[in-house]
PDB file of N, CA, C, O and CB in Angstrom:
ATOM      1  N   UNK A   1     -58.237 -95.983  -6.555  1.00  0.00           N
ATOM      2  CA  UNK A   1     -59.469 -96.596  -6.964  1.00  0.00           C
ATOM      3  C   UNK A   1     -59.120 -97.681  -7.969  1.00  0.00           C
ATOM      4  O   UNK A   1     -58.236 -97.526  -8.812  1.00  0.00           O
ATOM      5  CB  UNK A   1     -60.459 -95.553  -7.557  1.00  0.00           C
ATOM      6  N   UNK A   2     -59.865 -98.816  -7.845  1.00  0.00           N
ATOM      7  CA  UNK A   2     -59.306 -99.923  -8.830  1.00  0.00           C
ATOM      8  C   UNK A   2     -61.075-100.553  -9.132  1.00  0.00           C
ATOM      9  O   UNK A   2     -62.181-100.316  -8.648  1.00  0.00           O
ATOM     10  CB  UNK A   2     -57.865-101.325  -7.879  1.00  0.00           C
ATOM     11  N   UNK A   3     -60.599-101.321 -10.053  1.00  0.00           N
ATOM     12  CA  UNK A   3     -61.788-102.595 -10.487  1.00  0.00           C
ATOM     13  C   UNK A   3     -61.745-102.828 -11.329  1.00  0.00           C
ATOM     14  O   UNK A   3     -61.042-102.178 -12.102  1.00  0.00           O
ATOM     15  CB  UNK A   3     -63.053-102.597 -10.472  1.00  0.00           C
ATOM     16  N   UNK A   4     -62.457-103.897 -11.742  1.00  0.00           N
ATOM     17  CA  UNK A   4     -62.429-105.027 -13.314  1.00  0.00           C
ATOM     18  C   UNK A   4     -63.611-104.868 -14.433  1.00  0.00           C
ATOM     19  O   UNK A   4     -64.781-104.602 -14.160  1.00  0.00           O
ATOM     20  CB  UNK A   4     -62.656-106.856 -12.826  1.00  0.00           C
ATOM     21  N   UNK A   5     -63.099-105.077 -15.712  1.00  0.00           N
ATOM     22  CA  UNK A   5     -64.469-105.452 -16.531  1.00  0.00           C
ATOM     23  C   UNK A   5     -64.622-106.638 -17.043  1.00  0.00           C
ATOM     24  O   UNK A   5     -63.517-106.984 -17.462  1.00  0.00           O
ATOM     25  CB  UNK A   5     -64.710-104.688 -17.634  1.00  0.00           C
ATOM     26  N   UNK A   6     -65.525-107.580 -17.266  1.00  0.00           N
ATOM     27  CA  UNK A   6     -65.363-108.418 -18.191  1.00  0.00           C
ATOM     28  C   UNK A   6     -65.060-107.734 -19.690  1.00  0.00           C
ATOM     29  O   UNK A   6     -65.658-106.681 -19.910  1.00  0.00           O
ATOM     30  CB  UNK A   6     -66.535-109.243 -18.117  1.00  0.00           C
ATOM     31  N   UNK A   7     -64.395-108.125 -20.482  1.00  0.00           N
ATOM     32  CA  UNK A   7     -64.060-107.476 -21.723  1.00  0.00           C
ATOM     33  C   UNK A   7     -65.185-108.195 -22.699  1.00  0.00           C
ATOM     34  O   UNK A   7     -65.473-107.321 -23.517  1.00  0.00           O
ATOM     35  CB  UNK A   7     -62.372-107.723 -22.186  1.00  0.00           C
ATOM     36  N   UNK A   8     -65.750-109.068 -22.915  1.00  0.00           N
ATOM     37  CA  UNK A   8     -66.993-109.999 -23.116  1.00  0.00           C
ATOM     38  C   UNK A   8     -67.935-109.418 -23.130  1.00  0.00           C
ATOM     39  O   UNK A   8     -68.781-109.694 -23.980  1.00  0.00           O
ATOM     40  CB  UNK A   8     -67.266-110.943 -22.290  1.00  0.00           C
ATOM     41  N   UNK A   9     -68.189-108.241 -22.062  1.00  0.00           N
ATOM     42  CA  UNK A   9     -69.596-107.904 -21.885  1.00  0.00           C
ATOM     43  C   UNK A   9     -69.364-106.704 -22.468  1.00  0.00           C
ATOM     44  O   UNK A   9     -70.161-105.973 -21.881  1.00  0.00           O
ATOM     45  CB  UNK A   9     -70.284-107.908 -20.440  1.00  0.00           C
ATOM     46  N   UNK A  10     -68.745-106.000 -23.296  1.00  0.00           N
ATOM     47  CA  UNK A  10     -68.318-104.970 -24.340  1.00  0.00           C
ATOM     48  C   UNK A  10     -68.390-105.317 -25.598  1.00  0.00           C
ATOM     49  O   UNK A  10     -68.460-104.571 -26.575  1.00  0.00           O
ATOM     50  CB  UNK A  10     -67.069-104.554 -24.211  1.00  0.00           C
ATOM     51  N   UNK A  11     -68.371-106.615 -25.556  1.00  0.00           N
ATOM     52  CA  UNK A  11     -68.261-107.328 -27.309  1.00  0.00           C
ATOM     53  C   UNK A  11     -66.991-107.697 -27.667  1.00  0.00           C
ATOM     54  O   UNK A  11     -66.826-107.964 -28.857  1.00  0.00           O
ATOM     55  CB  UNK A  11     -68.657-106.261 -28.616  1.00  0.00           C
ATOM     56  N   UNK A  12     -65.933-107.787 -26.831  1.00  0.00           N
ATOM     57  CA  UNK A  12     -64.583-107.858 -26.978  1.00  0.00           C
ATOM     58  C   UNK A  12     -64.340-109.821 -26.701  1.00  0.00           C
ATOM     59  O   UNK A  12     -64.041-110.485 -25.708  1.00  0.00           O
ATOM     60  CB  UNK A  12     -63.769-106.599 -25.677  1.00  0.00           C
ATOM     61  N   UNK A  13     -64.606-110.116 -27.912  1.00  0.00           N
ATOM     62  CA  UNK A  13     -64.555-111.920 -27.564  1.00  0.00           C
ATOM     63  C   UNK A  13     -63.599-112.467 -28.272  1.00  0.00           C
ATOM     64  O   UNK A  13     -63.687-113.693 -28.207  1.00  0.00           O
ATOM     65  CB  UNK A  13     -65.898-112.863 -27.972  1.00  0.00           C
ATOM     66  N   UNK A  14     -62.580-112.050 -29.026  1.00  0.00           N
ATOM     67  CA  UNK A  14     -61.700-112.391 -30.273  1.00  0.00           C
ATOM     68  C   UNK A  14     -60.751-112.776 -28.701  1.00  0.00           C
ATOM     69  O   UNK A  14     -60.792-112.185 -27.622  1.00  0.00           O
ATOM     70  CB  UNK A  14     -61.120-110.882 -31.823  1.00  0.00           C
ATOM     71  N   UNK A  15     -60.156-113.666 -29.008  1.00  0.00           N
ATOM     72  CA  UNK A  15     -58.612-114.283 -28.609  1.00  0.00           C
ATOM     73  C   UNK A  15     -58.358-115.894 -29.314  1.00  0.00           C
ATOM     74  O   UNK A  15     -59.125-116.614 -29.953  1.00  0.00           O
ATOM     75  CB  UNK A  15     -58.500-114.455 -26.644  1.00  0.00           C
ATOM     76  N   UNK A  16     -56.838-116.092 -28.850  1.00  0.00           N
ATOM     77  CA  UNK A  16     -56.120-117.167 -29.687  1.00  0.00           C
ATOM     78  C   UNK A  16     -55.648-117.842 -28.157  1.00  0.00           C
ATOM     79  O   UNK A  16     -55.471-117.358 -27.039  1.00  0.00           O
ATOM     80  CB  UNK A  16     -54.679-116.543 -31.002  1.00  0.00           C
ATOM     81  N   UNK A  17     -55.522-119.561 -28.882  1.00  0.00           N
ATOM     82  CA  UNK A  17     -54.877-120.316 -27.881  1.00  0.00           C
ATOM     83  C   UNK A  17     -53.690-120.179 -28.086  1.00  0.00           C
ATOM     84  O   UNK A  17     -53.328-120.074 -29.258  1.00  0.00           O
ATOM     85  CB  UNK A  17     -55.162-121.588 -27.775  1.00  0.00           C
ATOM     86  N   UNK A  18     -52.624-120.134 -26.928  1.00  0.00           N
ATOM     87  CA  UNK A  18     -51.364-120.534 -27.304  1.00  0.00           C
ATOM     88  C   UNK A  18     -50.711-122.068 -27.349  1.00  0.00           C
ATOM     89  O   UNK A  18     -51.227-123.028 -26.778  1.00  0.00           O
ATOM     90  CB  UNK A  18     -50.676-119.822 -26.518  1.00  0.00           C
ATOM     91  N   UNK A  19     -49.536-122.123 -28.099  1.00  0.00           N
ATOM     92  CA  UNK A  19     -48.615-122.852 -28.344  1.00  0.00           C
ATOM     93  C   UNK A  19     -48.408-123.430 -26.944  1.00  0.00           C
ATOM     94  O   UNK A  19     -48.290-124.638 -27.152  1.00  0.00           O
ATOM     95  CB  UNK A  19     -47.526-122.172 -29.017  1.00  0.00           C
ATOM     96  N   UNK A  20     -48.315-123.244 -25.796  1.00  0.00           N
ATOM     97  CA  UNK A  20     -48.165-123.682 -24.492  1.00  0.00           C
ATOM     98  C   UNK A  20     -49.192-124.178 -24.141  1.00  0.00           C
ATOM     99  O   UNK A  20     -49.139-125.299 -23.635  1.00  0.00           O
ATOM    100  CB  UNK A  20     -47.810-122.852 -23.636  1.00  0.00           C
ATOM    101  N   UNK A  21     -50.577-123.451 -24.305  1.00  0.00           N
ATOM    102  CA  UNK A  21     -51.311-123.779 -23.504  1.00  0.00           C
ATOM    103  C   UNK A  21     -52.168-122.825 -23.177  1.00  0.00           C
ATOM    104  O   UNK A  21     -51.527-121.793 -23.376  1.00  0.00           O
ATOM    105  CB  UNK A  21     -50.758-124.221 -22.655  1.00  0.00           C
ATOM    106  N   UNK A  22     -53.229-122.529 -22.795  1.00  0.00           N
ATOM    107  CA  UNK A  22     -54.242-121.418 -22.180  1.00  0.00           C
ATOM    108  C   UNK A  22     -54.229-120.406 -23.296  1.00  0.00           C
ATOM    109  O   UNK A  22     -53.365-120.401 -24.173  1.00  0.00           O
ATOM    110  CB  UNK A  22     -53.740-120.679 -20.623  1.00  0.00           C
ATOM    111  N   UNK A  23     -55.029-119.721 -23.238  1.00  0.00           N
ATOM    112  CA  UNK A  23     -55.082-118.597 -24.103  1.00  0.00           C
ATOM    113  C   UNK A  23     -54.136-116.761 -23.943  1.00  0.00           C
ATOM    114  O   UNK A  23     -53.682-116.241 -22.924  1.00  0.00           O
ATOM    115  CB  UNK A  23     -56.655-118.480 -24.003  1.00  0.00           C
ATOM    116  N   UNK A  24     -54.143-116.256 -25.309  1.00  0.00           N
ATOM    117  CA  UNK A  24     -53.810-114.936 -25.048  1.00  0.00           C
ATOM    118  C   UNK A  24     -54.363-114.001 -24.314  1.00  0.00           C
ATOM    119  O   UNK A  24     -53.675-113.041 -23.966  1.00  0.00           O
ATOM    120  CB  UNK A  24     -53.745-114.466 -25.904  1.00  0.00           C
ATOM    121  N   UNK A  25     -55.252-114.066 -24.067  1.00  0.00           N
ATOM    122  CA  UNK A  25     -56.134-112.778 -23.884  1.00  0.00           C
ATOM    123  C   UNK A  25     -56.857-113.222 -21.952  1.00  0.00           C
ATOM    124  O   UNK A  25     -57.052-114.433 -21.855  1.00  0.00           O
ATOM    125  CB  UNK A  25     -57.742-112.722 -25.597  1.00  0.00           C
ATOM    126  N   UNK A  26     -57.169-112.513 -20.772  1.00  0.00           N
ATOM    127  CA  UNK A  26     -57.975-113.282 -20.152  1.00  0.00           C
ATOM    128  C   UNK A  26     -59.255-112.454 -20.290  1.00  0.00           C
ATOM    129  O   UNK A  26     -59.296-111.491 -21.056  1.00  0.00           O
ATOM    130  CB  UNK A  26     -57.505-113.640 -18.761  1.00  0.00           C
ATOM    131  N   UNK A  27     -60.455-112.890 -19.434  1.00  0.00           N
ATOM    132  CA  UNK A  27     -61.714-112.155 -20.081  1.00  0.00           C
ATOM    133  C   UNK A  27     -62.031-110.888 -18.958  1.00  0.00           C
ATOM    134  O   UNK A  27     -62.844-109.995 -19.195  1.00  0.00           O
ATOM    135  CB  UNK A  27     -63.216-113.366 -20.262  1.00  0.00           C
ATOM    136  N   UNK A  28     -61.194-110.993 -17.636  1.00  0.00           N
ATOM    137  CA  UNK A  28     -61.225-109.665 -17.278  1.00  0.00           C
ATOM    138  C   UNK A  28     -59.950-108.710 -17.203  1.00  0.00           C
ATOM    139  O   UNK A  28     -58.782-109.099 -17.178  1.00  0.00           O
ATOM    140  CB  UNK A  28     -61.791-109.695 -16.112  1.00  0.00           C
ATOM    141  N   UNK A  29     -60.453-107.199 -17.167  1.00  0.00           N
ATOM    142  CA  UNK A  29     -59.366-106.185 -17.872  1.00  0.00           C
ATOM    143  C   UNK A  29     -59.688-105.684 -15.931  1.00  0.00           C
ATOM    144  O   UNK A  29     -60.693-105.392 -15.282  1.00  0.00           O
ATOM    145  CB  UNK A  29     -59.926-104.782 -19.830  1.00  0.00           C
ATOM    146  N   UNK A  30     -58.274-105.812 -15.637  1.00  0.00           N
ATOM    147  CA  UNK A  30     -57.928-104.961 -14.312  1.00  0.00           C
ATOM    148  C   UNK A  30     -58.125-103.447 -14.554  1.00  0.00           C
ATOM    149  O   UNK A  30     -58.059-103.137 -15.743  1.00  0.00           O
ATOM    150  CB  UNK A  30     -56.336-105.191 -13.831  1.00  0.00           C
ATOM    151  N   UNK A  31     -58.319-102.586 -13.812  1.00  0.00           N
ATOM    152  CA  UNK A  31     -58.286-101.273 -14.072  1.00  0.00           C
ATOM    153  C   UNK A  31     -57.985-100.545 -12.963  1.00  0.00           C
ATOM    154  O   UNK A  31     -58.757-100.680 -12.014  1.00  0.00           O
ATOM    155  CB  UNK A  31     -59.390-100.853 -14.603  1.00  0.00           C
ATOM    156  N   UNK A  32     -56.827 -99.622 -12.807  1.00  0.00           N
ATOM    157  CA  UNK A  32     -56.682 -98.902 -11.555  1.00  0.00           C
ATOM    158  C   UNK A  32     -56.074 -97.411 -11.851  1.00  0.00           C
ATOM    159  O   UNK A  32     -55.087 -97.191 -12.553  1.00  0.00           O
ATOM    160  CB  UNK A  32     -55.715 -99.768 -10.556  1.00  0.00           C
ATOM    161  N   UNK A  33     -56.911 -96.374 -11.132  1.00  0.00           N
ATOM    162  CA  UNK A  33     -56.723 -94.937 -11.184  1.00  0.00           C
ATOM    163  C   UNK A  33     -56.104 -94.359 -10.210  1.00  0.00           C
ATOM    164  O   UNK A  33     -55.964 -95.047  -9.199  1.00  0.00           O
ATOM    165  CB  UNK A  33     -57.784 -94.308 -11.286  1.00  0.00           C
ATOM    166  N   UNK A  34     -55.634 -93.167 -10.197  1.00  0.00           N
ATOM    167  CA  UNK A  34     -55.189 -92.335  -9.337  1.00  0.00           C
ATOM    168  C   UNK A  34     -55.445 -91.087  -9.815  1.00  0.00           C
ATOM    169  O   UNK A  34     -54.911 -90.645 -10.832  1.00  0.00           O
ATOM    170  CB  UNK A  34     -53.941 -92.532  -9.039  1.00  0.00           C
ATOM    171  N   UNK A  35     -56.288 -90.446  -9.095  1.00  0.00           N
ATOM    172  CA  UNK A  35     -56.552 -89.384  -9.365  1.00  0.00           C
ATOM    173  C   UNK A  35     -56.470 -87.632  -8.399  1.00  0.00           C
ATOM    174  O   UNK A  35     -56.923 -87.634  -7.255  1.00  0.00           O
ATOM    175  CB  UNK A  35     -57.619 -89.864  -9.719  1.00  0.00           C
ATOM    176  N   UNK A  36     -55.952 -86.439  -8.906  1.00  0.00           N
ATOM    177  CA  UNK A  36     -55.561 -85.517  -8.023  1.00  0.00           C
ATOM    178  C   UNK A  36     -56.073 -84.317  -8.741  1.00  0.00           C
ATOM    179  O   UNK A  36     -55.848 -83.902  -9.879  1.00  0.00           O
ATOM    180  CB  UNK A  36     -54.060 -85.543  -7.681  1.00  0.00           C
ATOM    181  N   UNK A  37     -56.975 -83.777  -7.574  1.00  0.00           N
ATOM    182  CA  UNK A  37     -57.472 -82.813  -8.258  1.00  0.00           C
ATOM    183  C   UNK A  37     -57.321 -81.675  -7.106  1.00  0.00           C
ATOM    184  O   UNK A  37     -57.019 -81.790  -5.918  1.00  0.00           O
ATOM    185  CB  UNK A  37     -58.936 -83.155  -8.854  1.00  0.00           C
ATOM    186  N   UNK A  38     -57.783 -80.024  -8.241  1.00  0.00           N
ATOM    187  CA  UNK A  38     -57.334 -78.963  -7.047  1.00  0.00           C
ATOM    188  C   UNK A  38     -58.864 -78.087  -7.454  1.00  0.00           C
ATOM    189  O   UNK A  38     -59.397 -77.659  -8.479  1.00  0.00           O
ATOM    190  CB  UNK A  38     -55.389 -77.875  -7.324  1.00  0.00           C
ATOM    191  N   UNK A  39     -59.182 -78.133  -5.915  1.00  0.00           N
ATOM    192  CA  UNK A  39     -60.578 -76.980  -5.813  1.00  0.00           C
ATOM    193  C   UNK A  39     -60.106 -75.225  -6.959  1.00  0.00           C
ATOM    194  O   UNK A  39     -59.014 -74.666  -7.055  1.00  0.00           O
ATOM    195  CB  UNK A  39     -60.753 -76.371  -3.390  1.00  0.00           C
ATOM    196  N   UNK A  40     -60.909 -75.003  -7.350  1.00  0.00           N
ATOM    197  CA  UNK A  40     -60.485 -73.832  -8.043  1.00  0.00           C
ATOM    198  C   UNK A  40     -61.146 -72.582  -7.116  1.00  0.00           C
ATOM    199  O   UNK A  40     -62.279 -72.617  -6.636  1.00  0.00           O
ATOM    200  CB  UNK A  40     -61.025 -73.880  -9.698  1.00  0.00           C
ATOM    201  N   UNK A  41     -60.386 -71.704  -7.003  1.00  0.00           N
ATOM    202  CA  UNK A  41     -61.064 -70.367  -6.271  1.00  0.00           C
ATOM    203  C   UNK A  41     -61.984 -69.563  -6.636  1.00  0.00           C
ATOM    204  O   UNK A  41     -61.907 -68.794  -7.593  1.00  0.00           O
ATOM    205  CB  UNK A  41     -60.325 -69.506  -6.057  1.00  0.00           C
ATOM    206  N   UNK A  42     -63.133 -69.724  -5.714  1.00  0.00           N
ATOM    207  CA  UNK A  42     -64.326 -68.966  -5.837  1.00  0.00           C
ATOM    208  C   UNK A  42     -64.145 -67.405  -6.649  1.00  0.00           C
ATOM    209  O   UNK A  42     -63.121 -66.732  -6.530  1.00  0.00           O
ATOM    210  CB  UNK A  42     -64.854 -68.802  -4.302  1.00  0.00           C
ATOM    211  N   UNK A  43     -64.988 -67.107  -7.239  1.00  0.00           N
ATOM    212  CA  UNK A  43     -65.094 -65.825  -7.877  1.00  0.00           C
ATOM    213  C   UNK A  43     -65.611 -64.845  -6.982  1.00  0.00           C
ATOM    214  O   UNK A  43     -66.656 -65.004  -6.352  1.00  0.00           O
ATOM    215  CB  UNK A  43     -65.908 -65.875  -9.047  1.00  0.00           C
ATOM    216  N   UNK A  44     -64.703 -63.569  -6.902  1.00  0.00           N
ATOM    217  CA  UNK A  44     -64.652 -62.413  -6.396  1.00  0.00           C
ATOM    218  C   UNK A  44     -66.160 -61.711  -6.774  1.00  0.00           C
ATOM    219  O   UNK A  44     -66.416 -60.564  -6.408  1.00  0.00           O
ATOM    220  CB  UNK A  44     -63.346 -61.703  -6.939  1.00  0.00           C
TER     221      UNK A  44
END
């Protein structure tokens, strides 16, 4: 499972330009899970 947030729309707006060029920070945060789960056995 994957997807993005804007980090902006959290209140997260602080970044710096760099010395090169473009900024530190970009305004969306990738996000990707993997997740494994185990059914638990019914009660006797």
């Amino acid at each position: 499972m994957s997807g993005k947030l804007n980090r902006k729309d959290w209140g997260l707006g602080w970044n710096t330009a760099l010395e090169t060029g473009g900024f530190l920070l970009s305004d969306d945060v990738k996000l990707a899970f993997e997740v494994q789960a185990v059914a638990e056995a019914a009660a006797a």
